[in-house]
CHARMM-style PDB file with segment names, atoms N, HN, CA, C and O in Angstrom:
ATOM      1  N   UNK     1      20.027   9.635  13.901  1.00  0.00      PROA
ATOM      2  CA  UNK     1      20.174   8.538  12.962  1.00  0.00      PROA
ATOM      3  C   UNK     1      20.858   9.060  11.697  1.00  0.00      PROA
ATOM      4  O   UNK     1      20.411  10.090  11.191  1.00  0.00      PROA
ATOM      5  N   UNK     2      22.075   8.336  11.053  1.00  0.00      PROA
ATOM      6  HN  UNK     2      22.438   7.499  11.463  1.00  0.00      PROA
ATOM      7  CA  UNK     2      22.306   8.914   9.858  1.00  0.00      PROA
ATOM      8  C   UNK     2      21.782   8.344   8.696  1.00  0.00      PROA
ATOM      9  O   UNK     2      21.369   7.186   8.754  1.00  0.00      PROA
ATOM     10  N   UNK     3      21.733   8.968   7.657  1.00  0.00      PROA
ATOM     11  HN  UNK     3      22.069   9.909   7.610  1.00  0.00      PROA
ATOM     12  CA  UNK     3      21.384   8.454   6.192  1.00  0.00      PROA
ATOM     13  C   UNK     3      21.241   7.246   6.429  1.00  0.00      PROA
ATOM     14  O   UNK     3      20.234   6.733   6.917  1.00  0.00      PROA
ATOM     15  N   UNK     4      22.083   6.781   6.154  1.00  0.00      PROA
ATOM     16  HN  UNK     4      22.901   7.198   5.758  1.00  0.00      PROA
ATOM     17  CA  UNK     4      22.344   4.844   5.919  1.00  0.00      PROA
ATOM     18  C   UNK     4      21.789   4.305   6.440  1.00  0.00      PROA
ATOM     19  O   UNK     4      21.322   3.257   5.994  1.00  0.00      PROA
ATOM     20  N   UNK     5      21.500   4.831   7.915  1.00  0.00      PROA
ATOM     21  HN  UNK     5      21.880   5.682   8.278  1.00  0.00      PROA
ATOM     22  CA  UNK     5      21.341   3.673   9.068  1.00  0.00      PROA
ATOM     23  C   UNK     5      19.180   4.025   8.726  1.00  0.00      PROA
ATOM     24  O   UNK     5      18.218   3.257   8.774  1.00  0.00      PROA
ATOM     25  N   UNK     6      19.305   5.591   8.401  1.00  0.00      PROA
ATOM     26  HN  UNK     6      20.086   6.214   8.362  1.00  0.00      PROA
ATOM     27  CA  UNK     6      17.544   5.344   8.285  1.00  0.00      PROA
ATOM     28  C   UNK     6      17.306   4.811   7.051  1.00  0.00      PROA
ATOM     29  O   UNK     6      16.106   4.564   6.929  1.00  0.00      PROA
ATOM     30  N   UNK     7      18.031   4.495   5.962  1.00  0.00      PROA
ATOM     31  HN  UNK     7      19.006   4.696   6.061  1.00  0.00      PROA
ATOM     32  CA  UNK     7      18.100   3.760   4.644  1.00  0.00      PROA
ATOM     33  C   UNK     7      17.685   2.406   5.083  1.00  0.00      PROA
ATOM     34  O   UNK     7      16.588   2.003   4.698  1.00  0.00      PROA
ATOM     35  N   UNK     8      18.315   1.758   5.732  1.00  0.00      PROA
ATOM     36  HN  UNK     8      19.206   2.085   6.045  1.00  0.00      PROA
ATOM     37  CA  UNK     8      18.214   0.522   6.277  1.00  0.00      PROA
ATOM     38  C   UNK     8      17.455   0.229   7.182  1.00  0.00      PROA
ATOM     39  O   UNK     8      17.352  -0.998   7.222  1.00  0.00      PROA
ATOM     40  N   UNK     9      16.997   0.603   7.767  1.00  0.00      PROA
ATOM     41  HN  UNK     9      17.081   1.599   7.735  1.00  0.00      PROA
ATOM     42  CA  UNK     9      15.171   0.911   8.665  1.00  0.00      PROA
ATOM     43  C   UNK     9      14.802   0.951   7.533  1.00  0.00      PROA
ATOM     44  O   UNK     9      14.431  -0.159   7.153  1.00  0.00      PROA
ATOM     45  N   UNK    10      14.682   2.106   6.421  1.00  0.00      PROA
ATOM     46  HN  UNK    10      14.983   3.009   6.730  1.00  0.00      PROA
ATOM     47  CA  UNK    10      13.336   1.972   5.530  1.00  0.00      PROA
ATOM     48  C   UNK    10      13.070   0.835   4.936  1.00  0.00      PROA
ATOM     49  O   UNK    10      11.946   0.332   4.913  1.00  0.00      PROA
ATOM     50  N   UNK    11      14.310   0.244   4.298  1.00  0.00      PROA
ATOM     51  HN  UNK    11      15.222   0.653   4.316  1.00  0.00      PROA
ATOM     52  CA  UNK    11      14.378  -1.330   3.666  1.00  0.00      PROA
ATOM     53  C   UNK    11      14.022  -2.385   4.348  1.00  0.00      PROA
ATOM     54  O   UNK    11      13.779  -3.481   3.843  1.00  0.00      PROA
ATOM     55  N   UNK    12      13.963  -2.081   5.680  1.00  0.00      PROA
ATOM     56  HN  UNK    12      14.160  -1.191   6.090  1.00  0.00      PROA
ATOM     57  CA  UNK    12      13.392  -3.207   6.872  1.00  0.00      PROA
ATOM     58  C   UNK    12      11.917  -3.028   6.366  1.00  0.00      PROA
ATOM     59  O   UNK    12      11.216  -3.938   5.924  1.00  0.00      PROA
ATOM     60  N   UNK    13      11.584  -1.820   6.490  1.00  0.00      PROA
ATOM     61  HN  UNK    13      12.153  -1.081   6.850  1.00  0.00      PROA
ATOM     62  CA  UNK    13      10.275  -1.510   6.674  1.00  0.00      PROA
ATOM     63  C   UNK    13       9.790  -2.140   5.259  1.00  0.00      PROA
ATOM     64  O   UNK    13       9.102  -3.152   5.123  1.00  0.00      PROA
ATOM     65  N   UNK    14      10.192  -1.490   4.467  1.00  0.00      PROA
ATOM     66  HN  UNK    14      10.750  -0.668   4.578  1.00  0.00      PROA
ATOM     67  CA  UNK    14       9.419  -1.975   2.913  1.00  0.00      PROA
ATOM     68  C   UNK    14       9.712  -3.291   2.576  1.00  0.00      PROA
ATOM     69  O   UNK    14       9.167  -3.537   1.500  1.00  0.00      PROA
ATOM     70  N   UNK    15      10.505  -4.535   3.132  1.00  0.00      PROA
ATOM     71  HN  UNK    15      10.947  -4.335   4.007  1.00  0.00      PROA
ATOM     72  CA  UNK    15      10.840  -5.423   3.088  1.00  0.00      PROA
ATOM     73  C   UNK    15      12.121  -6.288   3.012  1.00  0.00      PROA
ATOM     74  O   UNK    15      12.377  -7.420   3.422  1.00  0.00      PROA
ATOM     75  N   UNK    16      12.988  -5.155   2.197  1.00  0.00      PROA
ATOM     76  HN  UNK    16      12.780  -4.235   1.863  1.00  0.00      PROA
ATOM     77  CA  UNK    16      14.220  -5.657   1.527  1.00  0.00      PROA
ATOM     78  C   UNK    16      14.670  -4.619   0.941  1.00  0.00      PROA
ATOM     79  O   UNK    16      13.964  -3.640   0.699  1.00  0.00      PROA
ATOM     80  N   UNK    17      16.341  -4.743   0.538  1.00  0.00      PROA
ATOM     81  HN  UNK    17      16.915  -5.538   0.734  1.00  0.00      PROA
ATOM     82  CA  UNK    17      16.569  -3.565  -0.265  1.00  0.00      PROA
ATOM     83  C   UNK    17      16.203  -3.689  -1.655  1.00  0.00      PROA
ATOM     84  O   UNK    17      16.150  -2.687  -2.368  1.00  0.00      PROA
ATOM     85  N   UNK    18      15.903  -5.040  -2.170  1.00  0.00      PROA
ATOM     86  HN  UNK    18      15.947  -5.854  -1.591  1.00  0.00      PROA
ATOM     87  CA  UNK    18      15.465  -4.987  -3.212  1.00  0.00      PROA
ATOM     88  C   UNK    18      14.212  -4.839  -4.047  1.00  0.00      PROA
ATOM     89  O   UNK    18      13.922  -4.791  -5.242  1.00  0.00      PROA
ATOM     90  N   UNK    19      13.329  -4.767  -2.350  1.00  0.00      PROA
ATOM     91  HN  UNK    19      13.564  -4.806  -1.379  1.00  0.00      PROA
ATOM     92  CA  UNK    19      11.957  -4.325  -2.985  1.00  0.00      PROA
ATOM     93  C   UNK    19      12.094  -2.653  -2.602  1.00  0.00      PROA
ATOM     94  O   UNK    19      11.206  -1.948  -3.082  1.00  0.00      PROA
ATOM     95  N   UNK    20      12.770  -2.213  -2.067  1.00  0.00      PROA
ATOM     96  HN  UNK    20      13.492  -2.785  -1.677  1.00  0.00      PROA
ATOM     97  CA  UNK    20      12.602  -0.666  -1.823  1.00  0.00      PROA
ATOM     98  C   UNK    20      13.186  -0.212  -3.498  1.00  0.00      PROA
ATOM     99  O   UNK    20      12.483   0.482  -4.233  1.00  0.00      PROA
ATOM    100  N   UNK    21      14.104  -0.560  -3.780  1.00  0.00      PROA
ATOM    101  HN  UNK    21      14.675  -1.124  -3.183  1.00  0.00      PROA
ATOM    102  CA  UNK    21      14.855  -0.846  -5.610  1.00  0.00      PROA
ATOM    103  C   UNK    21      13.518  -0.493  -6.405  1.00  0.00      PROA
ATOM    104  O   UNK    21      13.302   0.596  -6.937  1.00  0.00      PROA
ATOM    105  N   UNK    22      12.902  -1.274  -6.401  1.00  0.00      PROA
ATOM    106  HN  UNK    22      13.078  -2.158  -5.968  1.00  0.00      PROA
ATOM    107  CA  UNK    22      11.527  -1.965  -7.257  1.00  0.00      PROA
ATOM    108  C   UNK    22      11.071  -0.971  -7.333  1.00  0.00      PROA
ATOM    109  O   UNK    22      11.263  -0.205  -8.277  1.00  0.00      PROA
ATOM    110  N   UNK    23      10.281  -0.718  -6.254  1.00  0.00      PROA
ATOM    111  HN  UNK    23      10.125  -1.340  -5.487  1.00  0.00      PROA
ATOM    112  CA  UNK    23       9.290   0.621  -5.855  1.00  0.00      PROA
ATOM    113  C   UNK    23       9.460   1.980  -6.355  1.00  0.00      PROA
ATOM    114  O   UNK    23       8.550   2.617  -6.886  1.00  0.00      PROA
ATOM    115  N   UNK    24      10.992   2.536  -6.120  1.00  0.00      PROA
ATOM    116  HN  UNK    24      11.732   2.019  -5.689  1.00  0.00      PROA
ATOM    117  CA  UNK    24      11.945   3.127  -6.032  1.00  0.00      PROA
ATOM    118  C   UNK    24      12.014   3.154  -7.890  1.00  0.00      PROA
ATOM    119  O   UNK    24      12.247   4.255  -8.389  1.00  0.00      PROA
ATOM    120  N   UNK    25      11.865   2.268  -8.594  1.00  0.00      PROA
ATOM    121  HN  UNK    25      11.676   1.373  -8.189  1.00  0.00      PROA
ATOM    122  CA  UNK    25      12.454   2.407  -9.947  1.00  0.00      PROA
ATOM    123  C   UNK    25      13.629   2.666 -10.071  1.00  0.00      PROA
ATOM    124  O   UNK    25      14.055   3.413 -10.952  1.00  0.00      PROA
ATOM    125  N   UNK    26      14.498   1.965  -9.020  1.00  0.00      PROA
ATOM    126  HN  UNK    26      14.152   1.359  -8.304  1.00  0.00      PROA
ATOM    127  CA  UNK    26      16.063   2.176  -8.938  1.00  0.00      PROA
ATOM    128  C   UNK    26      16.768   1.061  -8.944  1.00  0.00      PROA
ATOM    129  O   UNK    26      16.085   0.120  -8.540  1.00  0.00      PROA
ATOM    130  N   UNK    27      17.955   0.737  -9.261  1.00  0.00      PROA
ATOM    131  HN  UNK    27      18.510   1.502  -9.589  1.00  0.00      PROA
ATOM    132  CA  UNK    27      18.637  -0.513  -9.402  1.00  0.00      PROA
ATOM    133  C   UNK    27      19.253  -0.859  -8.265  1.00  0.00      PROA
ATOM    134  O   UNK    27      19.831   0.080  -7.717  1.00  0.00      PROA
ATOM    135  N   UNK    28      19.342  -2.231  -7.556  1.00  0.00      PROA
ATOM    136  HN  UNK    28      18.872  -2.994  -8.001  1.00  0.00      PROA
ATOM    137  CA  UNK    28      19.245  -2.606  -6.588  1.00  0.00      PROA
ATOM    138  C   UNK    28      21.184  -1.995  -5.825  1.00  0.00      PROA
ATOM    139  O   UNK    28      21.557  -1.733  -4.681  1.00  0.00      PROA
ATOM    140  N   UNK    29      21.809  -2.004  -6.995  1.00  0.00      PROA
ATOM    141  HN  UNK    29      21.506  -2.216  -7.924  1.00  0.00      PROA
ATOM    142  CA  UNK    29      23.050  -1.282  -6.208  1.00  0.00      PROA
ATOM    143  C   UNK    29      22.776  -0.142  -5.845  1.00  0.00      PROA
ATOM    144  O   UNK    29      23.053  -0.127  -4.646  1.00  0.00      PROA
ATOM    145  N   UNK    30      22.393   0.851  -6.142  1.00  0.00      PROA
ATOM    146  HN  UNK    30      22.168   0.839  -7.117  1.00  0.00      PROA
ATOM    147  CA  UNK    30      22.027   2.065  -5.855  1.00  0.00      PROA
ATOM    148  C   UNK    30      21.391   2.401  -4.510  1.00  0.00      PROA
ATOM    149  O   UNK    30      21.495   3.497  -3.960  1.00  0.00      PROA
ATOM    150  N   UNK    31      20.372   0.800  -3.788  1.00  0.00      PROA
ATOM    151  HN  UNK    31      20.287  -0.091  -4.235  1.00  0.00      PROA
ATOM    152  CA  UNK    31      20.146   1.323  -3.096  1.00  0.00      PROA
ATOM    153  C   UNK    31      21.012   0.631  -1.890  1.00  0.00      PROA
ATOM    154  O   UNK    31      21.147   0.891  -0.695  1.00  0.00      PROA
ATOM    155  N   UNK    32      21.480  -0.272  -2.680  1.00  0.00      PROA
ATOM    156  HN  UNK    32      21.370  -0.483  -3.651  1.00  0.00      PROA
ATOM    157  CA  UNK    32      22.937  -0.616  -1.068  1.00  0.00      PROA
ATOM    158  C   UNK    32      23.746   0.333  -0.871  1.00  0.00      PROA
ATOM    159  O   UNK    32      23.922   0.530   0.332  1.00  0.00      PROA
ATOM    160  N   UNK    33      24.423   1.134  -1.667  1.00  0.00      PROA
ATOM    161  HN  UNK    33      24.281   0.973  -2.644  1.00  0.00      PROA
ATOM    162  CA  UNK    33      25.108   2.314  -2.012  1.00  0.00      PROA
ATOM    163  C   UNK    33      24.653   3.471  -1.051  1.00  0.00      PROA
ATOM    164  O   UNK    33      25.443   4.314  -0.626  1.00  0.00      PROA
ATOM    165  N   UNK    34      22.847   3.431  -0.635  1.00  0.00      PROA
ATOM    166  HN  UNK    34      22.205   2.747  -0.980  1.00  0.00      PROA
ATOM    167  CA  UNK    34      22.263   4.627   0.215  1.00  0.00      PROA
ATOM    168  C   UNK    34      22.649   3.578   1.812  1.00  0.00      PROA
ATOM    169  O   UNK    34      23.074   3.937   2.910  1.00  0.00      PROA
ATOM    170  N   UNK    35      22.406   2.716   1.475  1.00  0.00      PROA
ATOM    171  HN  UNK    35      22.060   2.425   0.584  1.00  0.00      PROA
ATOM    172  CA  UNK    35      22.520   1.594   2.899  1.00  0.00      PROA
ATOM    173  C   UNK    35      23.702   1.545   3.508  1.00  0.00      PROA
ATOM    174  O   UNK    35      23.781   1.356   4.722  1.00  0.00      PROA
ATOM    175  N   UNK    36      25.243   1.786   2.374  1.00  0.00      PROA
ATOM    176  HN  UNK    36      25.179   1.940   1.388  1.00  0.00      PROA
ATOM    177  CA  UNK    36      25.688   1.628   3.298  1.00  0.00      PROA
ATOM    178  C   UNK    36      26.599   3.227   3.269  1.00  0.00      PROA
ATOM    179  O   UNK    36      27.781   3.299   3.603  1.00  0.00      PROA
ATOM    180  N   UNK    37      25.945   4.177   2.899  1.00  0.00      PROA
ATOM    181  HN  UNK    37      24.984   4.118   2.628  1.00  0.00      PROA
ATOM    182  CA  UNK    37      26.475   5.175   3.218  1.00  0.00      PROA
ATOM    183  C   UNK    37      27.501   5.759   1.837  1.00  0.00      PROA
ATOM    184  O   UNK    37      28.028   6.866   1.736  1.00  0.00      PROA
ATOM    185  N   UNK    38      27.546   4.857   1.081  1.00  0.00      PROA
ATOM    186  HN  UNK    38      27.118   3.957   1.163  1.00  0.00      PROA
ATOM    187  CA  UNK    38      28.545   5.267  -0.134  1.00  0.00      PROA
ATOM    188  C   UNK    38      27.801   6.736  -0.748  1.00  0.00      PROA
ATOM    189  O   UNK    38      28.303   7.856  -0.649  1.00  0.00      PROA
ATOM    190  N   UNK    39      27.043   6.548  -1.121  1.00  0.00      PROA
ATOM    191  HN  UNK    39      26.635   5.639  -1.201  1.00  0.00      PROA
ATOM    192  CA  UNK    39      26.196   7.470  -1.888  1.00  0.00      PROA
ATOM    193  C   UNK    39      25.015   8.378  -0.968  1.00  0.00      PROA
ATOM    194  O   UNK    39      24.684   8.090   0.183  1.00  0.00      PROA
ATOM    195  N   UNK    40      24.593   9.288  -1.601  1.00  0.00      PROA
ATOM    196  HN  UNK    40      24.862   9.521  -2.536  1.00  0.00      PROA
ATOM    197  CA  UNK    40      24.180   9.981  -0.320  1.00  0.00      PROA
ATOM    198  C   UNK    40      22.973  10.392  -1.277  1.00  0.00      PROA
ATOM    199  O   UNK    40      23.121  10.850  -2.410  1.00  0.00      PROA
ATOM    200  N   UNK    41      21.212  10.052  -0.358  1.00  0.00      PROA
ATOM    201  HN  UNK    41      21.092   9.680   0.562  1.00  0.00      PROA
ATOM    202  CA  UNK    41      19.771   9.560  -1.054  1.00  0.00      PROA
ATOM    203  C   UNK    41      19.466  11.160  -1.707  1.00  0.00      PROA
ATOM    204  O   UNK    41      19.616  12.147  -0.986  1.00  0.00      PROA
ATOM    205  N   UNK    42      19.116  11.259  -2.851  1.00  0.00      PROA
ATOM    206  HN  UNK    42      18.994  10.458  -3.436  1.00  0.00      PROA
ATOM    207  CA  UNK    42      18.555  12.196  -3.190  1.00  0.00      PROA
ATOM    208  C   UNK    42      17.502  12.780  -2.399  1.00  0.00      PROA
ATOM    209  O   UNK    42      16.778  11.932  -1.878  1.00  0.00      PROA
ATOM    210  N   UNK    43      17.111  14.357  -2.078  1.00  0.00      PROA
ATOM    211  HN  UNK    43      17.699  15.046  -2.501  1.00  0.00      PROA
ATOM    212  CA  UNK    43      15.746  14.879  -2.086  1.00  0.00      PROA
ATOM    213  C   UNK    43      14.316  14.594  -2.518  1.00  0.00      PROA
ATOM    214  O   UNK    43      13.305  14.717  -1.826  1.00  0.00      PROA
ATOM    215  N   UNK    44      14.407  14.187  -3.802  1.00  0.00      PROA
ATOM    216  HN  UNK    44      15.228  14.087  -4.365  1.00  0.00      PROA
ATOM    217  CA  UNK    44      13.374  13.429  -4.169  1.00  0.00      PROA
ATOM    218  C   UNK    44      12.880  11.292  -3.715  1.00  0.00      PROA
ATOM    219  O   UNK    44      11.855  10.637  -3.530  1.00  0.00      PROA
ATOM    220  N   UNK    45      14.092  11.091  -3.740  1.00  0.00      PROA
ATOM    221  HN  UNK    45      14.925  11.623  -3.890  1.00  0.00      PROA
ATOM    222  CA  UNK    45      14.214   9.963  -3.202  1.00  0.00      PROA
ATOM    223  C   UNK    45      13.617   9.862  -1.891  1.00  0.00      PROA
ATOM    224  O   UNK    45      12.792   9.009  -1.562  1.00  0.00      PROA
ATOM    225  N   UNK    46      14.118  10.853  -1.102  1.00  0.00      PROA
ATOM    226  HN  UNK    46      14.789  11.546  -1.368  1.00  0.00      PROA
ATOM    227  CA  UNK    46      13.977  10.758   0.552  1.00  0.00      PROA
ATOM    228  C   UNK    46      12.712  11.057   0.544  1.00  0.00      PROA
ATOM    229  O   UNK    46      12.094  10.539   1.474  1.00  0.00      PROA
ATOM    230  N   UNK    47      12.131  11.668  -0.124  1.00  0.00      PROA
ATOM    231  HN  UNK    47      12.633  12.089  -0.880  1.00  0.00      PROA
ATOM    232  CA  UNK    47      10.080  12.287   0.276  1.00  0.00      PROA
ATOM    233  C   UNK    47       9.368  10.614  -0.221  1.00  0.00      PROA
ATOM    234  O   UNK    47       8.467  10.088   0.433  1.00  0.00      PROA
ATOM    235  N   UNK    48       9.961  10.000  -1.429  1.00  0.00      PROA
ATOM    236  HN  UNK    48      10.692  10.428  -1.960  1.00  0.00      PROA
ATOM    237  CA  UNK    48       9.377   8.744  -1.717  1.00  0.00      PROA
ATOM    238  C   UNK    48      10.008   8.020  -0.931  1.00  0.00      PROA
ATOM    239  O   UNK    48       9.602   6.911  -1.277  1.00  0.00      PROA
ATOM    240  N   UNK    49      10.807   7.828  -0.011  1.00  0.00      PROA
ATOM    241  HN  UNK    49      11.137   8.730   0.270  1.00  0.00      PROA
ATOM    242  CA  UNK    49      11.077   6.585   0.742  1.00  0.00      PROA
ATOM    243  C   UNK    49       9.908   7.007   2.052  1.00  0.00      PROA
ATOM    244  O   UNK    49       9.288   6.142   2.671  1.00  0.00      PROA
ATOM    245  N   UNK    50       9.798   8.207   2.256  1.00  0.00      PROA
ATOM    246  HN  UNK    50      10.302   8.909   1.753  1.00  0.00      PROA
ATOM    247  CA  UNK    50       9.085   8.557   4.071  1.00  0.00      PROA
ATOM    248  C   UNK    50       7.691   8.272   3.278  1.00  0.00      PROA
ATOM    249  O   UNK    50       6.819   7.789   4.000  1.00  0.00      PROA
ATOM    250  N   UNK    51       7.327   8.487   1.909  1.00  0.00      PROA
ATOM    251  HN  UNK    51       8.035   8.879   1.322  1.00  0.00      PROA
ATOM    252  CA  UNK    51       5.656   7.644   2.018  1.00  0.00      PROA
ATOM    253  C   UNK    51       5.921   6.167   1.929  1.00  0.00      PROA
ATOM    254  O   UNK    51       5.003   5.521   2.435  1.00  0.00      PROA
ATOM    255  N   UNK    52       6.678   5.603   1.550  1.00  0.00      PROA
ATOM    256  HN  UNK    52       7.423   6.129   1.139  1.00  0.00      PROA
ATOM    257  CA  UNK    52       6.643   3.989   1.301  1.00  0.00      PROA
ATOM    258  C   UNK    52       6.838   3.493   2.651  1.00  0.00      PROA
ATOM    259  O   UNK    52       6.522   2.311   2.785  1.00  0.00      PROA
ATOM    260  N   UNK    53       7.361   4.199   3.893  1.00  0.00      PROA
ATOM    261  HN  UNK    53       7.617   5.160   3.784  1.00  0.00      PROA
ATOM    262  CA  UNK    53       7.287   3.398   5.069  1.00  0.00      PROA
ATOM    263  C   UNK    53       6.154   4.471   5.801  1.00  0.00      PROA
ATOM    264  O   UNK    53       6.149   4.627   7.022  1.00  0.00      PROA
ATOM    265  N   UNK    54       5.139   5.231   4.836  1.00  0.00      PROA
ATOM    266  HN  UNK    54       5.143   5.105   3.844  1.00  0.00      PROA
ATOM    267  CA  UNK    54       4.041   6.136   5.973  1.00  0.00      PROA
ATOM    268  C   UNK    54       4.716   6.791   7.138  1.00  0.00      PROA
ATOM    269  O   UNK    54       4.343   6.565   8.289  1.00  0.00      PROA
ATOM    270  N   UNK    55       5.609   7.521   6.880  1.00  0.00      PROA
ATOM    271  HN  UNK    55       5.912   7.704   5.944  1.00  0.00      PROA
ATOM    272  CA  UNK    55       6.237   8.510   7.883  1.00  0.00      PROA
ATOM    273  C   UNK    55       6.804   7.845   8.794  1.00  0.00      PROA
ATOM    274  O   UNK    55       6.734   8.417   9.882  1.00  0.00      PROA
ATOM    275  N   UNK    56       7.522   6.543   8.817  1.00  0.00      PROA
ATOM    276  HN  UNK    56       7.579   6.078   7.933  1.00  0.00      PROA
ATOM    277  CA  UNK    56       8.352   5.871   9.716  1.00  0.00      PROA
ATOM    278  C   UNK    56       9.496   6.705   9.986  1.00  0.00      PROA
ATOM    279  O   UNK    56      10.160   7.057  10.961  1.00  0.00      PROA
ATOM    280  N   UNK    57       9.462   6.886   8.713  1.00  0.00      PROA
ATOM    281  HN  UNK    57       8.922   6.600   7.922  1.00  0.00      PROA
ATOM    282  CA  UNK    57      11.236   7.127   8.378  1.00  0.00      PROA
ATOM    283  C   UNK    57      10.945   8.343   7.783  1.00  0.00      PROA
ATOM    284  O   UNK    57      10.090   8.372   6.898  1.00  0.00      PROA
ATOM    285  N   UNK    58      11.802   9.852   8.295  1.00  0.00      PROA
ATOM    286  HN  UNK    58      12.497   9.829   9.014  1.00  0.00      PROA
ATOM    287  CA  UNK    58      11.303  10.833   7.946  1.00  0.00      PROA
ATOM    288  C   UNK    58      12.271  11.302   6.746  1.00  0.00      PROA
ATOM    289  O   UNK    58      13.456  10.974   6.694  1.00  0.00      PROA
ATOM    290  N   UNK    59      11.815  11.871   6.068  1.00  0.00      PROA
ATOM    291  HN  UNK    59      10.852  12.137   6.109  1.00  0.00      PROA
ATOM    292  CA  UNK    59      12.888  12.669   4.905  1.00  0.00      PROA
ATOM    293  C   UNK    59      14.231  13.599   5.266  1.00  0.00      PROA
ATOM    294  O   UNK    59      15.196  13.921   4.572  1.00  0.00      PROA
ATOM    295  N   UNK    60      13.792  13.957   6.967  1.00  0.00      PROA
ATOM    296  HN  UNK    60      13.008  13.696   7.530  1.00  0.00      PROA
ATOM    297  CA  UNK    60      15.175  14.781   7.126  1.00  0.00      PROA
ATOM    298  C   UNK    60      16.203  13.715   7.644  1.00  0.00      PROA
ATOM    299  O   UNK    60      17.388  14.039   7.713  1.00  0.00      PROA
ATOM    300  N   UNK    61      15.775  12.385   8.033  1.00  0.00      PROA
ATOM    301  HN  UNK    61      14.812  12.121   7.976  1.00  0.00      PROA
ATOM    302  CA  UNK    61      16.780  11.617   7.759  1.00  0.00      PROA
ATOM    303  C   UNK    61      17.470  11.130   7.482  1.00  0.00      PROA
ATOM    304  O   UNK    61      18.562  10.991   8.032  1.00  0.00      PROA
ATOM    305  N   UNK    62      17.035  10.621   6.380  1.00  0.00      PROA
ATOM    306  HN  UNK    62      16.148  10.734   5.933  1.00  0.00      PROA
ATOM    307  CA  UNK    62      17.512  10.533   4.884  1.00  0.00      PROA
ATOM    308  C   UNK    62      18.491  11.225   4.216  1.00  0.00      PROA
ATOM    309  O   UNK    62      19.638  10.879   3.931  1.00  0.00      PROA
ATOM    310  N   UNK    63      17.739  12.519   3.942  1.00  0.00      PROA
ATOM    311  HN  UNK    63      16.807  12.800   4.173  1.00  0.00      PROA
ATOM    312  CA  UNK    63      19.145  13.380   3.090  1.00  0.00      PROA
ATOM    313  C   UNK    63      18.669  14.793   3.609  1.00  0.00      PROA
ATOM    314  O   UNK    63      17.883  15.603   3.117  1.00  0.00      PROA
ATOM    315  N   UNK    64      19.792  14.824   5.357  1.00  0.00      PROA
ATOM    316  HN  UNK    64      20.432  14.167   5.757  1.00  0.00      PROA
ATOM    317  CA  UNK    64      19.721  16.210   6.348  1.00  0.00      PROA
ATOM    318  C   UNK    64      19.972  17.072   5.813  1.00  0.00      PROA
ATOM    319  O   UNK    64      19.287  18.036   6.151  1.00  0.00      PROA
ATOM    320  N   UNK    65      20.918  17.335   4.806  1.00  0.00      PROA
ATOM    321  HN  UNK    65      21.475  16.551   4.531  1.00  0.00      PROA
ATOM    322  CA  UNK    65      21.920  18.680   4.113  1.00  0.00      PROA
ATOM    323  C   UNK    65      20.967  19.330   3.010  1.00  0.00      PROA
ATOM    324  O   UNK    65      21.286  20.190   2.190  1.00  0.00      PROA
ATOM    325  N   UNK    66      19.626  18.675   3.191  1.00  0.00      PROA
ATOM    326  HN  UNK    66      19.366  17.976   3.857  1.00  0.00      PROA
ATOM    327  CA  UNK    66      18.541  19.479   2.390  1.00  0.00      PROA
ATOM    328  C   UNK    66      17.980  20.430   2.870  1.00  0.00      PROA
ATOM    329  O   UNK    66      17.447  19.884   3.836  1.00  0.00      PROA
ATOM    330  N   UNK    67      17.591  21.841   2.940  1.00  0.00      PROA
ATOM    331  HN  UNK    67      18.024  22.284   2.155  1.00  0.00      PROA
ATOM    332  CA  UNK    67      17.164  22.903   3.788  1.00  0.00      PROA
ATOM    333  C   UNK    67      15.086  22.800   3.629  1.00  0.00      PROA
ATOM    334  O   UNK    67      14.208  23.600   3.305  1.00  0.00      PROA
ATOM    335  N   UNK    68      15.128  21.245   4.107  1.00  0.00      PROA
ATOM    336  HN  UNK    68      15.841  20.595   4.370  1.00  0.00      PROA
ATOM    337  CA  UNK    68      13.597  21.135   4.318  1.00  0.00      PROA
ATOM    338  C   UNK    68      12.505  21.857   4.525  1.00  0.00      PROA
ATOM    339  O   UNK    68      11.375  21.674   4.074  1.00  0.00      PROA
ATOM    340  N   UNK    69      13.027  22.956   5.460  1.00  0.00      PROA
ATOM    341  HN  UNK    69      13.946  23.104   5.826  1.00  0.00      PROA
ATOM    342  CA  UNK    69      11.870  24.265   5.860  1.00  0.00      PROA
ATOM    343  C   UNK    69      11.889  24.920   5.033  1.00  0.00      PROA
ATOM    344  O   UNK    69      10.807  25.293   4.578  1.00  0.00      PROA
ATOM    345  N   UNK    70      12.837  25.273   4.575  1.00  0.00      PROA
ATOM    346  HN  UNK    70      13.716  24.970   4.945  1.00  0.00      PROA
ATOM    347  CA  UNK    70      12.581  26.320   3.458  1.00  0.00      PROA
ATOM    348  C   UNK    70      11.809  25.798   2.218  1.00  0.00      PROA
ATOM    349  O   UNK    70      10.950  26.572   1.797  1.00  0.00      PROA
ATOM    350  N   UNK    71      11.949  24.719   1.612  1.00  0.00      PROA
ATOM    351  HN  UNK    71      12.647  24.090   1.954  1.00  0.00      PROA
ATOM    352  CA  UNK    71      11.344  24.114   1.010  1.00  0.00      PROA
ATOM    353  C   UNK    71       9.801  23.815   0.778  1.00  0.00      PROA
ATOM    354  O   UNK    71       9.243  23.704  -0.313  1.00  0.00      PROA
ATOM    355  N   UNK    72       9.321  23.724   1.845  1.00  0.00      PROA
ATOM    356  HN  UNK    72       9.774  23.813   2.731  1.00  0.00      PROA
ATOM    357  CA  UNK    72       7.863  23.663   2.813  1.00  0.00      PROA
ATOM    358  C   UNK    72       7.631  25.213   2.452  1.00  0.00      PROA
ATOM    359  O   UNK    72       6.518  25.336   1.941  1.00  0.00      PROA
ATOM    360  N   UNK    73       8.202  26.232   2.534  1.00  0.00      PROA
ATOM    361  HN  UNK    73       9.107  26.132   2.950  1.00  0.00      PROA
ATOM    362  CA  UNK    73       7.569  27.302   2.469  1.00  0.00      PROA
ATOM    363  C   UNK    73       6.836  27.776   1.345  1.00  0.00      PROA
ATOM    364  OT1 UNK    73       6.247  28.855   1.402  1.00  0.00      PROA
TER     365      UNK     73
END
């Protein structure tokens, strides 16, 4: 799955892109911008989107080019 496309699952999941926005404390372009691939979801973003859908949607989905394991360590 790439970015966008799990962006847009998460926004399914949380309702809308404009309530993922809300939640998010982000402005609602910003998060069409992750939806449709323009912009690419922050690290911090991606750990708060995988709790707002309870591990639906995982963080290495979101934003892959993050070295997650190492991170965890």
């Amino acid at each position: 799955m790439k970015p966008a496309e799990a962006a847009l699952a998460a926004a399914k999941i949380i309702g809308s892109q404009a309530e993922m926005a809300r939640l998010l404390d982000v402005k609602p372009p910003t998060v069409s911008q992750w939806c449709s691939g323009e912009r690419p979801i922050p690290a911090a973003r991606a750990v708060q989107i995988e709790t707002l859908t309870q591990g639906q949607i995982k963080r290495e989905s979101l934003c892959p080019g993050f070295p997650w394991a190492s991170a965890a360590a």
